[in-house]
N, C-alpha and C positions, 0 to 999 in steps of 0.2 A: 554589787549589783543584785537585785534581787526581781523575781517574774511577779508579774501583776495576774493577781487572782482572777480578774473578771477578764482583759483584754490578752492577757498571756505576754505583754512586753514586755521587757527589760528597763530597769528605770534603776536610778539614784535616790536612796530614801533621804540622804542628809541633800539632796539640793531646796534651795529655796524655794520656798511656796508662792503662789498667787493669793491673792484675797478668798477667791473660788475655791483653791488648793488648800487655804488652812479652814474653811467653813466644812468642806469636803472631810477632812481629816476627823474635825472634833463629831462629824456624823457618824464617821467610821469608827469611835472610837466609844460613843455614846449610845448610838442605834442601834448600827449594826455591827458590834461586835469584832470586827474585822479590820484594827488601825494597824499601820504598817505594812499592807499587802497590798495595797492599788497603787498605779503610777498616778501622777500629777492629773492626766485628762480625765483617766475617772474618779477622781476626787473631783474634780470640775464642774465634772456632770450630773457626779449625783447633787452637789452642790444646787448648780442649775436646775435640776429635777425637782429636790426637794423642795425648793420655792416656788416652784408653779402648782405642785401638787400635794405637800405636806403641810397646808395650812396653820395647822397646830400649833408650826418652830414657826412662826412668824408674827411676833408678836413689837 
């Protein structure tokens, strides 16, 4: 188990992903630096974030 940087929960890094969760992922892994440290929601979220307001990745 390991603590999620931004939310501070406890999360499973080998469970499976959501669609959100692996878009999440290659952001955290590509952007910001930071893959393997967030749980599942906030990979979700920035996911969701980044498509309403990082127009850039949306091509």
């Amino acid at each position: 188990m390991k603590t999620c940087s931004i939310c501070k929960a406890e999360f499973d890094e080998n469970a499976p992903r959501s669609l959100y969760g692996e878009a999440g992922e290659w952001l955290a892994g590509e952007l910001w630096k930071d893959a393997g440290e967030l749980c599942e929601s906030c990979l979700e979220n920035r996911a969701r974030l980044s498509m309403m307001y990082n127009h850039e990745f949306n091509t």
